[in-house]
N, C-alpha and C positions, 0 to 999 in steps of 0.2 A: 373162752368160747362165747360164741354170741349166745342170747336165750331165745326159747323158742319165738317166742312175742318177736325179736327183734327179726328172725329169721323169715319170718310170715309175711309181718309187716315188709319185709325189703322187695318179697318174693311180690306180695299182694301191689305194690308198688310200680315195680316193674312188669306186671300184667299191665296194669294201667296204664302205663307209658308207651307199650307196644300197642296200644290201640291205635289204629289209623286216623283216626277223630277223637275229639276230646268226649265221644259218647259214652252216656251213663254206661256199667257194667253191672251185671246183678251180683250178686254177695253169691249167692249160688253157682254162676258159672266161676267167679274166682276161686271159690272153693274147688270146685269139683278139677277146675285147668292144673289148679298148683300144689293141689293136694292138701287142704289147708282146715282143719275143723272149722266148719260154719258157724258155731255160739261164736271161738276164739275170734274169728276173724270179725265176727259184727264188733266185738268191744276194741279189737285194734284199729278197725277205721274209725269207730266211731271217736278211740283217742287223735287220732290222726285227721279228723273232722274240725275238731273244736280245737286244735294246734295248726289248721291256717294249712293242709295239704292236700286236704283232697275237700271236695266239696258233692252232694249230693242231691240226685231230685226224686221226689216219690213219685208214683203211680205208674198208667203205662206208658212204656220205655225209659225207666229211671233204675237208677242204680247210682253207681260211686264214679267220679273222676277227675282226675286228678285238679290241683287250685292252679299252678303254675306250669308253665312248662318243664319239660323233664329235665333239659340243663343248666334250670335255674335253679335244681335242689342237688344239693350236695348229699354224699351218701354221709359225713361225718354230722351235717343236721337231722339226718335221718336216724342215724344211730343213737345220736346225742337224747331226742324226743322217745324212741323206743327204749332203750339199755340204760343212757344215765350217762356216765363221766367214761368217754373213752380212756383215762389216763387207767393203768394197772395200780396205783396208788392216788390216795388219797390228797398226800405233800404235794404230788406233781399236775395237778390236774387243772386247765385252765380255768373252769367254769364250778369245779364242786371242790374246791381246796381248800380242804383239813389239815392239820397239822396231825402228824402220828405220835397217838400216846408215849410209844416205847423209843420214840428218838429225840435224845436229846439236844441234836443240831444237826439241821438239815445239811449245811453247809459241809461236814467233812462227812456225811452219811455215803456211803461206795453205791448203797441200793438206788439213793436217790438219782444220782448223778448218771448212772443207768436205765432208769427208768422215764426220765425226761429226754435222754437219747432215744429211747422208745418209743414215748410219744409222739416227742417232734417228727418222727420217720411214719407213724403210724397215720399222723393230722395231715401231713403233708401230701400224702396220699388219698387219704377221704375228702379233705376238702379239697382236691384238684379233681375227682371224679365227681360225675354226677349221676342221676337215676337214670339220665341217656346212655351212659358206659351198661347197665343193666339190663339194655334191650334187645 
């Protein structure tokens, strides 16, 4: 399951992208549109700020919006920056791959070999959508 973080941020994301103009939005009406705790939601943009996604102006008429357009971001780079390793294991995972204590060769592992079927289905998917598919 996704975590809450990751579920905000997608939601907060995709208010963004639904914007007619790339005009600021206040923290406040995201919150209040998408349901979304207001502290939580300032430190998820704010990580999503300083990762190059959305960009921000202060005073009046400022708010948050998005850095690129919506079908230049993929939901699996969104995921990847909120969540962490979309792989379900650690052995399988493009970008955060571990090797597992308890297995002593990946090569004849049954879990393994299920698990990068997983992924690859799962990647292939996020990275073919973007935050435009969310609007």
């Amino acid at each position: 399951m996704l975590s809450k973080k990751t579920k905000y941020g997608l939601k907060a994301m995709a208010h963004l992208a639904r914007q007619e103009t790339n005009k600021p939005v206040l923290i406040g009406q995201i919150s209040e549109t998408e349901v979304i705790p207001k502290k939580f939601l300032e430190a998820i943009l704010l990580d999503l700020k300083k990762l190059g996604f959305v960009n921000s102006k202060q005073g009046k008429g400022g708010g948050y919006y998005l850095a690129k357009e919506p079908k230049d971001i993929s939901l699996a780079s969104l995921i990847r920056v909120l969540e962490g390793p979309i792989a379900l294991l650690p052995c399988v995972s493009k970008n955060y791959y571990e090797k597992c204590d308890d297995c002593p060769n990946e090569g004849v592992c049954s879990l393994n070999r299920v698990m990068i079927e997983l992924r690859d289905s799962t990647l292939e998917i996020l990275e073919n959508k973007s935050l435009e598919s969310l609007k």
